[in-house]
Backbone atoms as SQL, in Angstrom:
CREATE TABLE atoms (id INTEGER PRIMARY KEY, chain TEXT, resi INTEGER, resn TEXT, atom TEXT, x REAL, y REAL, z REAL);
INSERT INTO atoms VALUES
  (1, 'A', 1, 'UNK', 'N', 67.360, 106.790, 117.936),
  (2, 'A', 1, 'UNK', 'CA', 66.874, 105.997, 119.059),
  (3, 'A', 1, 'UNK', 'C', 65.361, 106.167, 119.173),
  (4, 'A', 2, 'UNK', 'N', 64.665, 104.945, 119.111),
  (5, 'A', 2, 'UNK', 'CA', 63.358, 104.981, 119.002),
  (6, 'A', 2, 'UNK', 'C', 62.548, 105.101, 121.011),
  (7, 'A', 3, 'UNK', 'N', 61.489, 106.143, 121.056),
  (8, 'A', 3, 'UNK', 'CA', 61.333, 106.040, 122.211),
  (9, 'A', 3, 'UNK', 'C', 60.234, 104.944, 122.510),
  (10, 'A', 4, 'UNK', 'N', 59.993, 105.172, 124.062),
  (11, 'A', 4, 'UNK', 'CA', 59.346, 103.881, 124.502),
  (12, 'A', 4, 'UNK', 'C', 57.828, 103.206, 123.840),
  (13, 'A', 5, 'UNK', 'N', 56.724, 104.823, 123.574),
  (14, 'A', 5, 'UNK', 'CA', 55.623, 104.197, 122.768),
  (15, 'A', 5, 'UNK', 'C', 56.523, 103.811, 121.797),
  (16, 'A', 6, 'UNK', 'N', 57.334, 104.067, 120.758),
  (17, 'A', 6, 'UNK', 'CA', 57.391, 103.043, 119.651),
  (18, 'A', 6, 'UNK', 'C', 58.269, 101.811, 119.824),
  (19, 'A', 7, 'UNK', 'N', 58.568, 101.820, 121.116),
  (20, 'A', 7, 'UNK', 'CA', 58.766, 100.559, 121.492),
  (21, 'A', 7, 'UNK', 'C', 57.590, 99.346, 121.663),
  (22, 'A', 8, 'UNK', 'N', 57.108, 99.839, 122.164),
  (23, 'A', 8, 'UNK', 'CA', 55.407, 99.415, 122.935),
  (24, 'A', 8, 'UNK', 'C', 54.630, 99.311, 121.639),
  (25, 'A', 9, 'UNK', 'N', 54.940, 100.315, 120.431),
  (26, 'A', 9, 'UNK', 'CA', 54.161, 99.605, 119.154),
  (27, 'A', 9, 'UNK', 'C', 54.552, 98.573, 118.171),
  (28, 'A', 10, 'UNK', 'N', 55.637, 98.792, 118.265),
  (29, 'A', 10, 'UNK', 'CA', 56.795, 97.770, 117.914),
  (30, 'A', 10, 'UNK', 'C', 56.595, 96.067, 118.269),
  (31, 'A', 11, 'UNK', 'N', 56.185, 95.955, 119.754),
  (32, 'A', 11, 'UNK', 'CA', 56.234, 94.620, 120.328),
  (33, 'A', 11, 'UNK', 'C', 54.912, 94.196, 120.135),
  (34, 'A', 12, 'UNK', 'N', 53.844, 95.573, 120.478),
  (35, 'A', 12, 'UNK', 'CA', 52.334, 94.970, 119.936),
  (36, 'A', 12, 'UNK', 'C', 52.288, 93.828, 119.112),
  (37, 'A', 13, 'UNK', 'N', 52.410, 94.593, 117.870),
  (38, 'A', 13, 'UNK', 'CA', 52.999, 94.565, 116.484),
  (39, 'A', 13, 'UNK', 'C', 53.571, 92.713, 116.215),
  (40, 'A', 14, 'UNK', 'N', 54.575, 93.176, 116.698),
  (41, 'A', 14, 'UNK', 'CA', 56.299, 91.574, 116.882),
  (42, 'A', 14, 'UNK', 'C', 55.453, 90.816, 117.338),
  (43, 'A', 15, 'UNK', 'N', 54.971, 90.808, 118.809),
  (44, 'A', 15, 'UNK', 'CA', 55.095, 89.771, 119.835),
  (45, 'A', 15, 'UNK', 'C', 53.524, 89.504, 119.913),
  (46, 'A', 16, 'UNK', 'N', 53.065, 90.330, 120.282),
  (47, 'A', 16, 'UNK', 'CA', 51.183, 90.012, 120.729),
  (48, 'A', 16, 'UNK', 'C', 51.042, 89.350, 119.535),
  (49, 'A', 17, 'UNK', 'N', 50.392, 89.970, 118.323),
  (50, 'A', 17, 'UNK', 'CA', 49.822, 89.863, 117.137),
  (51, 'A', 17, 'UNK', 'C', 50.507, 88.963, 116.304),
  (52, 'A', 18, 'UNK', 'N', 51.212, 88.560, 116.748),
  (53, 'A', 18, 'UNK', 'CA', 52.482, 87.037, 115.764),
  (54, 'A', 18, 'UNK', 'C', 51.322, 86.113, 115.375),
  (55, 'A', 19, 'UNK', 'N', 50.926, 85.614, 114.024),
  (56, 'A', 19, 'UNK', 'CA', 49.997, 85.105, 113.756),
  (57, 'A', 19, 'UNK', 'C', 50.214, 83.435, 114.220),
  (58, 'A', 20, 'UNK', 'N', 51.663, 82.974, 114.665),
  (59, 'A', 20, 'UNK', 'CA', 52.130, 82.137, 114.803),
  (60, 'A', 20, 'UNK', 'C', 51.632, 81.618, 116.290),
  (61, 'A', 21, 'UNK', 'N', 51.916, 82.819, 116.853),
  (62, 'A', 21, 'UNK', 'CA', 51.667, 82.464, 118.425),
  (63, 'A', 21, 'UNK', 'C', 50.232, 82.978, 119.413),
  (64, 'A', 22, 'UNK', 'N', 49.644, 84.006, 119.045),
  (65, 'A', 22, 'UNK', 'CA', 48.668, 84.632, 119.955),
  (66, 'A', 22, 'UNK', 'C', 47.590, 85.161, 118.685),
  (67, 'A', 23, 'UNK', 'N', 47.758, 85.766, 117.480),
  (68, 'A', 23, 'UNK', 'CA', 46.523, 86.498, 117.450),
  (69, 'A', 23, 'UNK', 'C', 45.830, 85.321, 115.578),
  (70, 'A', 24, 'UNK', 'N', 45.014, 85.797, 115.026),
  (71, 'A', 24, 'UNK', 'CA', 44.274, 85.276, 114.092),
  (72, 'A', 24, 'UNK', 'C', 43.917, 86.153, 113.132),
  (73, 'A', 25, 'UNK', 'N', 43.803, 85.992, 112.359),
  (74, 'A', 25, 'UNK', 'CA', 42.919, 86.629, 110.794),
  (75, 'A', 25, 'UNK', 'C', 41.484, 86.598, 111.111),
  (76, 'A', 26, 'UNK', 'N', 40.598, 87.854, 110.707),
  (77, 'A', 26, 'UNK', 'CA', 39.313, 87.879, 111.557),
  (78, 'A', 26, 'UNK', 'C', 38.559, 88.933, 110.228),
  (79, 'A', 27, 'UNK', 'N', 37.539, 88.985, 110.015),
  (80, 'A', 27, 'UNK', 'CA', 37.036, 89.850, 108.923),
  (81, 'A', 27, 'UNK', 'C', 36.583, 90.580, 110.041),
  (82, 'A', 28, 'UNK', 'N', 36.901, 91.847, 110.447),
  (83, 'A', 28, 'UNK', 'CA', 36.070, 92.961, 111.053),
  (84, 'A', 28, 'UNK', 'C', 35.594, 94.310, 109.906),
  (85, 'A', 29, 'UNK', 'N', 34.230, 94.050, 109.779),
  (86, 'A', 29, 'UNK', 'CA', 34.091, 95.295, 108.766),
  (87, 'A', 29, 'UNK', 'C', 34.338, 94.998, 107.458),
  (88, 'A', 30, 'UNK', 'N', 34.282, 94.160, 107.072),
  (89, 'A', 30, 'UNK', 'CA', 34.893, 93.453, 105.670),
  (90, 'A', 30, 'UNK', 'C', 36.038, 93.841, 105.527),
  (91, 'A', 31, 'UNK', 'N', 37.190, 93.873, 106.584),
  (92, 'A', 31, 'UNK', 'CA', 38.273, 94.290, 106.109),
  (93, 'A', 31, 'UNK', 'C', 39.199, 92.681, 107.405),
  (94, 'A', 32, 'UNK', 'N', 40.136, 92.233, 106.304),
  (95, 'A', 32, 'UNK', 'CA', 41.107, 90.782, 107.173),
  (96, 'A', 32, 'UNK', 'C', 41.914, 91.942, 108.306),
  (97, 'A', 33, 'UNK', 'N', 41.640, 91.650, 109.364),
  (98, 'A', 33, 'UNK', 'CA', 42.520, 92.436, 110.874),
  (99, 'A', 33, 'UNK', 'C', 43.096, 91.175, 111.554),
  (100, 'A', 34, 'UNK', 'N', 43.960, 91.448, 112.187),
  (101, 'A', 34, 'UNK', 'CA', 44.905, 90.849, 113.017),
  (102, 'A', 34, 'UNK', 'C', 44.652, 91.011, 114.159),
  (103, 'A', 35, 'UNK', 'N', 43.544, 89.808, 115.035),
  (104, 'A', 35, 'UNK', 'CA', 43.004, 90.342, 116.426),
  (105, 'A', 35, 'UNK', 'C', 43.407, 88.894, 117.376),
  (106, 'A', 36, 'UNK', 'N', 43.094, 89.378, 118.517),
  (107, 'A', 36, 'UNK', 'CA', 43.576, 88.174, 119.324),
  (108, 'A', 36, 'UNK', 'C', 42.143, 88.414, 120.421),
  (109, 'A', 37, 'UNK', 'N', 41.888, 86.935, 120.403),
  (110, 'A', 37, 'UNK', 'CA', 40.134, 86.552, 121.105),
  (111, 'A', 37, 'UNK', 'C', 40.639, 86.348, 122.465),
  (112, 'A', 38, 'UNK', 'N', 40.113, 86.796, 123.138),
  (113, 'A', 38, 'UNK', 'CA', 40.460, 86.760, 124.747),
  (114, 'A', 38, 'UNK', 'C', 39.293, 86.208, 125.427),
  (115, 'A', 39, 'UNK', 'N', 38.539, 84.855, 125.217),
  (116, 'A', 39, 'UNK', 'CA', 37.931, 84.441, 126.134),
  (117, 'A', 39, 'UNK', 'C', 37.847, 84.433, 127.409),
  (118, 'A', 40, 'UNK', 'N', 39.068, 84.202, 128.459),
  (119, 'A', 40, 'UNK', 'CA', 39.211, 84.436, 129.422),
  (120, 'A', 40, 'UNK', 'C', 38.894, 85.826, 130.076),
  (121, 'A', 41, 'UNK', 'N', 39.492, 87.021, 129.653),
  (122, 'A', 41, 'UNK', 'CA', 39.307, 88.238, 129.899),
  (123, 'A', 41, 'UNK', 'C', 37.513, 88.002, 129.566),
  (124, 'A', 42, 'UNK', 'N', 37.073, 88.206, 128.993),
  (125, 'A', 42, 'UNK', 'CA', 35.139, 88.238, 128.848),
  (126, 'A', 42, 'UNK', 'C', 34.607, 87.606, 129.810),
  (127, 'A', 43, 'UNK', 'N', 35.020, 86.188, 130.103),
  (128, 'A', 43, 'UNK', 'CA', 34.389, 85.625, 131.052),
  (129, 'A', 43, 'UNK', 'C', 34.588, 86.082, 132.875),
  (130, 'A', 44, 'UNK', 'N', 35.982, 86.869, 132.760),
  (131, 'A', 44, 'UNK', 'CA', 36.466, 87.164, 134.300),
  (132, 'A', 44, 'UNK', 'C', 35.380, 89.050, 133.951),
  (133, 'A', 45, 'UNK', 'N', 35.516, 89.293, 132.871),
  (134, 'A', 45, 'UNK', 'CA', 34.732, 90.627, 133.184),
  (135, 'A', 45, 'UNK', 'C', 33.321, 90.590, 133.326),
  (136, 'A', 46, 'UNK', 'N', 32.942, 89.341, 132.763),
  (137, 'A', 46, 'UNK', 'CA', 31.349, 89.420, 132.992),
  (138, 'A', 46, 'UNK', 'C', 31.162, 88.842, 134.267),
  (139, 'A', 47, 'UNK', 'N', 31.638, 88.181, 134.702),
  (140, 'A', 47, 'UNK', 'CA', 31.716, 87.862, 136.402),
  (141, 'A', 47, 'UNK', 'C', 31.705, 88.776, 137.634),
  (142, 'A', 48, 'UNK', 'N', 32.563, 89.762, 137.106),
  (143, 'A', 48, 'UNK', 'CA', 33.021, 90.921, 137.965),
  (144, 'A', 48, 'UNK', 'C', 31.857, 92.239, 137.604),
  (145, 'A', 49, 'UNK', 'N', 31.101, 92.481, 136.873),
  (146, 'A', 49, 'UNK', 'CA', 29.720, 93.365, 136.417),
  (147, 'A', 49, 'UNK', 'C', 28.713, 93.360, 137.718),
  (148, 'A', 50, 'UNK', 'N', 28.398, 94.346, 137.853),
  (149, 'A', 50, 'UNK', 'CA', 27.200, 94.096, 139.255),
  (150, 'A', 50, 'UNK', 'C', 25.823, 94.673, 138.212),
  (151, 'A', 51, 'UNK', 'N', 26.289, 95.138, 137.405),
  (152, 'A', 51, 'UNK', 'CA', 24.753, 95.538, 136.132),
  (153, 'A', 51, 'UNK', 'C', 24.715, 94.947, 135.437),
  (154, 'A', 52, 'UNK', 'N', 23.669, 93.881, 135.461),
  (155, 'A', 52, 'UNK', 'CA', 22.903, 93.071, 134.585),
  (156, 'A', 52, 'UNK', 'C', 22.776, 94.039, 133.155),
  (157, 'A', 53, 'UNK', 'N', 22.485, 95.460, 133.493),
  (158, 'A', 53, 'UNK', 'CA', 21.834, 95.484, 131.863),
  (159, 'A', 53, 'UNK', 'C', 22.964, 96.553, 131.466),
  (160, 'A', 54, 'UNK', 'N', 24.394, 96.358, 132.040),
  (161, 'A', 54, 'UNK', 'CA', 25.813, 96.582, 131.324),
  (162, 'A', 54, 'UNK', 'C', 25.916, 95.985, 130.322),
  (163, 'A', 55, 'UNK', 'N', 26.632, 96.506, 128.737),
  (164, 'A', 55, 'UNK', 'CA', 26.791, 95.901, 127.828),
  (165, 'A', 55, 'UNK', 'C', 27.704, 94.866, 128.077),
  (166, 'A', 56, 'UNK', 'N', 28.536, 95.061, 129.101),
  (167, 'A', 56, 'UNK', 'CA', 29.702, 94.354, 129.186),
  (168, 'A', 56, 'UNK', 'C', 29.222, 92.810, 130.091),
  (169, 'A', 57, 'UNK', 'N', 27.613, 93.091, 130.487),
  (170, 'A', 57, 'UNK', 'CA', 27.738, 91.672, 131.271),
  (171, 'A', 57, 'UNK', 'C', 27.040, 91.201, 130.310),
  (172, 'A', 58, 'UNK', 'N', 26.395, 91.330, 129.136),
  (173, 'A', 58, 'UNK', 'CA', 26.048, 90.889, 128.298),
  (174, 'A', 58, 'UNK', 'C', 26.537, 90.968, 126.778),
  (175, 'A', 59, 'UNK', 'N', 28.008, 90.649, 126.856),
  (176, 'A', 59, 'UNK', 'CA', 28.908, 90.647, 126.416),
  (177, 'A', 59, 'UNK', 'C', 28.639, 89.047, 125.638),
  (178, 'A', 60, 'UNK', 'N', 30.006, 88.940, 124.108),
  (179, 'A', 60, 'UNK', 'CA', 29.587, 87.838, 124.034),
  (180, 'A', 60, 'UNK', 'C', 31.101, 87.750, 123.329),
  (181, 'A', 61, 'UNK', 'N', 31.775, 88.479, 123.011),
  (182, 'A', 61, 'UNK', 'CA', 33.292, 88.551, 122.077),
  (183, 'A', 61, 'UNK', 'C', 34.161, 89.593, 122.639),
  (184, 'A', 62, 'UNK', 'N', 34.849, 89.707, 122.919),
  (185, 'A', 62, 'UNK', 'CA', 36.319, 89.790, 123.306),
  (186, 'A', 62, 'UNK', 'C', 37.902, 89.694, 122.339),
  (187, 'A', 63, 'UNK', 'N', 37.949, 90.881, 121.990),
  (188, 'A', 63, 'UNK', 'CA', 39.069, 90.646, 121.259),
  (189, 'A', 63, 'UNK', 'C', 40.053, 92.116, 121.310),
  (190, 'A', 64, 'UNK', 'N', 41.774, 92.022, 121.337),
  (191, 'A', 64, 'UNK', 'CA', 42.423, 93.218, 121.258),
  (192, 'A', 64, 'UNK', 'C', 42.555, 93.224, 120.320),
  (193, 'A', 65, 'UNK', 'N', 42.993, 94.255, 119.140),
  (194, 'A', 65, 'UNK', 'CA', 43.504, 94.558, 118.312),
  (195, 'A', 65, 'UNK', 'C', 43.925, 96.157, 118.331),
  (196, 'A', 66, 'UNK', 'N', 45.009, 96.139, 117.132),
  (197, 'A', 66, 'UNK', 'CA', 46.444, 97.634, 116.973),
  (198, 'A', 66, 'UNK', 'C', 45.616, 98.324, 116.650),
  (199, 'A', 67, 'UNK', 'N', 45.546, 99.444, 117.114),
  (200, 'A', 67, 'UNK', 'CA', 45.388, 100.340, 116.934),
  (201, 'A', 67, 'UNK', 'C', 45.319, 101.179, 115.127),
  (202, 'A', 68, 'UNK', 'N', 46.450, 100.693, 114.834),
  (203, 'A', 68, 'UNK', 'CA', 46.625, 101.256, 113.585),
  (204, 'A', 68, 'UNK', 'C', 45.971, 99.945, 112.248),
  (205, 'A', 69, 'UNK', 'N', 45.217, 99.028, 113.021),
  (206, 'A', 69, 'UNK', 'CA', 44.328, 98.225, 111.745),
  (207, 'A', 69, 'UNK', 'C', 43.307, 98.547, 111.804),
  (208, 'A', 70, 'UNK', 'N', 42.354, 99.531, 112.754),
  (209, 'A', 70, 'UNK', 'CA', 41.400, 100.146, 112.380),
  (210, 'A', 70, 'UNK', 'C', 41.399, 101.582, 111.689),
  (211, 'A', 71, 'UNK', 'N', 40.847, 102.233, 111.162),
  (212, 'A', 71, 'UNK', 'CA', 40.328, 103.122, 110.422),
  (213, 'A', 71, 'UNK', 'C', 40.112, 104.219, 111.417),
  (214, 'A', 72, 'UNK', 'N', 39.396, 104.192, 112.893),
  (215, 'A', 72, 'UNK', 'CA', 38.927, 104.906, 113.952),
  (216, 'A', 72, 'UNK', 'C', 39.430, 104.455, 115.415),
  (217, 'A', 73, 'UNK', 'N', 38.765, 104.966, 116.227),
  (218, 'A', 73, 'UNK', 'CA', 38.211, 104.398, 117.475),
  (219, 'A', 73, 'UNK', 'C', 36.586, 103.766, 117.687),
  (220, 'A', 74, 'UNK', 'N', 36.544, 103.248, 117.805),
  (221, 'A', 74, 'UNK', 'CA', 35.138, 101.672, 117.848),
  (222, 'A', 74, 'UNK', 'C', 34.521, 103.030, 118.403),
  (223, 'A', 75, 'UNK', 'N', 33.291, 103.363, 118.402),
  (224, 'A', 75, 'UNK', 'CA', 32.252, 103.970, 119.480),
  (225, 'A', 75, 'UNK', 'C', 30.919, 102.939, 120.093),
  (226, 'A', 76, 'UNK', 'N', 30.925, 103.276, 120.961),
  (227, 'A', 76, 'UNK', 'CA', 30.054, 102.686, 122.226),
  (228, 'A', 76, 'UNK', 'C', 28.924, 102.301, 121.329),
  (229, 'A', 77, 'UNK', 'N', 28.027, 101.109, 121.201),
  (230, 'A', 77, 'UNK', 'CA', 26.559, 101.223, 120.760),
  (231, 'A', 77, 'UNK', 'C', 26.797, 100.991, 119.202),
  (232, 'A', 78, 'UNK', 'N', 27.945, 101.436, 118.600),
  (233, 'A', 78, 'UNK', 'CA', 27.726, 100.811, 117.417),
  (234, 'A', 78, 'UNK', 'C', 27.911, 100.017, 116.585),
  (235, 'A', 79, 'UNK', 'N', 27.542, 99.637, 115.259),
  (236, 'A', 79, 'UNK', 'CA', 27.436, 98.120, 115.050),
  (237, 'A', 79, 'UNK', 'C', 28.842, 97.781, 114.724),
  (238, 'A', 80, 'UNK', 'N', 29.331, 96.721, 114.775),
  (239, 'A', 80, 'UNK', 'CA', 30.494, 96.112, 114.369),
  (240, 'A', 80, 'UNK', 'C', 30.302, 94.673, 113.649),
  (241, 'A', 81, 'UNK', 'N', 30.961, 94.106, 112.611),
  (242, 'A', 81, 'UNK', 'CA', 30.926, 93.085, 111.787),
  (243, 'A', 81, 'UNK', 'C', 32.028, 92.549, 112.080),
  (244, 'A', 82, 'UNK', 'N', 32.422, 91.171, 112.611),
  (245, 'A', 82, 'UNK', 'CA', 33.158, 90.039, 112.933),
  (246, 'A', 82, 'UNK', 'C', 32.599, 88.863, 111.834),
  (247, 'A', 83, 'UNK', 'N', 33.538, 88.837, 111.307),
  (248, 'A', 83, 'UNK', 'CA', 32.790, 87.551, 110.106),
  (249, 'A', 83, 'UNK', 'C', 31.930, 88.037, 109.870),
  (250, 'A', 84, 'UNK', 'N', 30.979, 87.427, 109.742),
  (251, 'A', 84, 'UNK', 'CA', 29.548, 87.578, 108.980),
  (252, 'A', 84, 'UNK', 'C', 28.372, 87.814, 110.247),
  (253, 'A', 85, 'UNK', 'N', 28.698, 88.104, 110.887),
  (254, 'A', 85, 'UNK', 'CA', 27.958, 88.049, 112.315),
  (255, 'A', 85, 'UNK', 'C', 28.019, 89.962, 112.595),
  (256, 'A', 86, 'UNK', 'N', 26.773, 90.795, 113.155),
  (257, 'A', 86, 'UNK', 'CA', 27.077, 91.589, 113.029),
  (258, 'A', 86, 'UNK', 'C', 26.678, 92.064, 114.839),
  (259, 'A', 87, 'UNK', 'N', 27.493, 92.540, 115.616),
  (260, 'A', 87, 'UNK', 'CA', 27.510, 92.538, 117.033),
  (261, 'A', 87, 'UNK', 'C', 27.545, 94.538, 117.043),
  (262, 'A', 88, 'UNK', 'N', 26.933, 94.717, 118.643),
  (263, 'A', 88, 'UNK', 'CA', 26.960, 96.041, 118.994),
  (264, 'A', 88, 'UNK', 'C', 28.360, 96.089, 119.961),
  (265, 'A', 89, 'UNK', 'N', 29.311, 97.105, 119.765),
  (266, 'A', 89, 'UNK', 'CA', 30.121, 97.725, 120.668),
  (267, 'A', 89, 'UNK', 'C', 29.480, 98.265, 121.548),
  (268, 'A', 90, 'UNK', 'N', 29.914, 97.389, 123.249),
  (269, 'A', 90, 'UNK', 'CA', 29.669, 97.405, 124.428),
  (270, 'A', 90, 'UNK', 'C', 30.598, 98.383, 125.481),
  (271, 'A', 91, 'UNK', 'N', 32.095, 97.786, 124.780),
  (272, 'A', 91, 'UNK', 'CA', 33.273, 98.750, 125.791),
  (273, 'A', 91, 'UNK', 'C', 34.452, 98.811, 124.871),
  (274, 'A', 92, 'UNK', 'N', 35.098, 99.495, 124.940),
  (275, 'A', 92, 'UNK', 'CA', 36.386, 99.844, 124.113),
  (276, 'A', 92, 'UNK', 'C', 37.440, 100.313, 125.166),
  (277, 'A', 93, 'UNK', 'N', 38.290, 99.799, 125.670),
  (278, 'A', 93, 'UNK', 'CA', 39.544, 100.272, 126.350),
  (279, 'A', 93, 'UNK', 'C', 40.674, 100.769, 125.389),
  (280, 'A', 94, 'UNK', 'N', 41.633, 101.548, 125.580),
  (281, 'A', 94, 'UNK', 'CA', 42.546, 102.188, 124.675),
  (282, 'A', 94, 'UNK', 'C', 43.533, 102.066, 125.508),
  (283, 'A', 95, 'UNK', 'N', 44.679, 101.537, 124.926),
  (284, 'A', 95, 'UNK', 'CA', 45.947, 101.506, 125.367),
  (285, 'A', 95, 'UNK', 'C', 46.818, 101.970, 124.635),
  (286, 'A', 96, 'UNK', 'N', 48.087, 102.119, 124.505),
  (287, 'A', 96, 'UNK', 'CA', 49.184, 102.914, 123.967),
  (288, 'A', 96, 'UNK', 'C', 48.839, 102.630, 122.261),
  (289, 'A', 97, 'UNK', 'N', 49.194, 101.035, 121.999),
  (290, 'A', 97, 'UNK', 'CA', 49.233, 100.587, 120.522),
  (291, 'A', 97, 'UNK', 'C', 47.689, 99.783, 120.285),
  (292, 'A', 98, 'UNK', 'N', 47.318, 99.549, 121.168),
  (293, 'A', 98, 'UNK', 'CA', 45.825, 98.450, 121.217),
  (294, 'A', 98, 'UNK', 'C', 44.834, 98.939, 121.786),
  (295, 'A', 99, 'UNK', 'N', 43.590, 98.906, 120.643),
  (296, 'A', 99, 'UNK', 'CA', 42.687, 98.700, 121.659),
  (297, 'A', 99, 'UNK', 'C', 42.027, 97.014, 122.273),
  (298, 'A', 100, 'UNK', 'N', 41.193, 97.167, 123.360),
  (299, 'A', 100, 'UNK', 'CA', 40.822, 96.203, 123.677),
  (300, 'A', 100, 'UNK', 'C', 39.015, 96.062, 123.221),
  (301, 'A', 101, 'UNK', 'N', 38.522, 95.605, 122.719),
  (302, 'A', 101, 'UNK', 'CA', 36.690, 95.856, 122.285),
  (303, 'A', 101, 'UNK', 'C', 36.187, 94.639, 122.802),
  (304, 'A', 102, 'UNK', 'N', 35.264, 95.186, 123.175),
  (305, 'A', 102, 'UNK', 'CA', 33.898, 94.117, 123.878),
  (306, 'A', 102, 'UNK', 'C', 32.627, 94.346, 123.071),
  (307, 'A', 103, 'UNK', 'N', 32.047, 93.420, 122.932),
  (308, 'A', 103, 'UNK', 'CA', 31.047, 93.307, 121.344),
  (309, 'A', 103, 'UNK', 'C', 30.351, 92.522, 122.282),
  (310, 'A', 104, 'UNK', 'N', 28.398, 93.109, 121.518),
  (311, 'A', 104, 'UNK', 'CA', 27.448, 91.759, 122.217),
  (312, 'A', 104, 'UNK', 'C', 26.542, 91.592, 120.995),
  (313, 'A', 105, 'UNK', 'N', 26.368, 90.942, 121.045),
  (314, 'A', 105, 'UNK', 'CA', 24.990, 90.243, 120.163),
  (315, 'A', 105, 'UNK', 'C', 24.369, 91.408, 119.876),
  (316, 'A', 106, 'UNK', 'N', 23.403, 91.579, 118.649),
  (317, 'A', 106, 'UNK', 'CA', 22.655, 92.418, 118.123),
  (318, 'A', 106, 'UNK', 'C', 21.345, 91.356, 118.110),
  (319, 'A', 107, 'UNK', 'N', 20.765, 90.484, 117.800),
  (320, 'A', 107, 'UNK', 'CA', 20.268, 89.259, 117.600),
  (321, 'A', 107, 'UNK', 'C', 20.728, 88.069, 116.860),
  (322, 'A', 108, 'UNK', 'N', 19.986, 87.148, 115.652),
  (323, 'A', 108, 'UNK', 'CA', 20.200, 86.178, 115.446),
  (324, 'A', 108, 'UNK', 'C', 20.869, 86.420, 114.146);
């Protein structure tokens, strides 16, 4: 009998990340990950920021992804590669099977 986190990694996994229904193929790091873009969430968090010079209100990507398709945990400030575009890690939330990352612009 499997307990509840591997339940909870299980459905991540099944249900969130179903390439069919919610998440996408994304080059993070030159490596293809299975992430799901949460526009909505970015735009309700940069709304809700009272610090202008928070990474998070100057935020520009939004995306969850498993836990177990990265290599680490993201750290604050450093660089991250989405496609060919190379953005600074702003916020990283951690949940059971997912994290959640907030990425901003580095420049052009």
């Amino acid at each position: 009998m499997s307990n509840f986190k591997d339940q909870l990694a299980k459905d991540a996994k099944n249900v969130f990340m179903n390439l069919e229904e919610f998440a996408e193929v994304r080059l993070i790091d030159n490596k293809a990950v299975e992430i799901i873009v949460d526009d909505d969430l970015l735009q309700k968090r940069r709304s809700l920021t009272n610090n202008p010079t928070d990474g998070v209100y100057s935020a520009s990507f939004l995306f969850h992804v498993l836990k177990s398709s990265l290599p680490k945990k993201p750290v604050i400030d450093a660089d991250m590669k989405v496609d060919k575009r190379t953005f600074k890690v702003a916020d990283v939330q951690e949940d059971d099977a997912m994290y959640t990352i907030t990425l901003k612009r580095t420049g052009s």
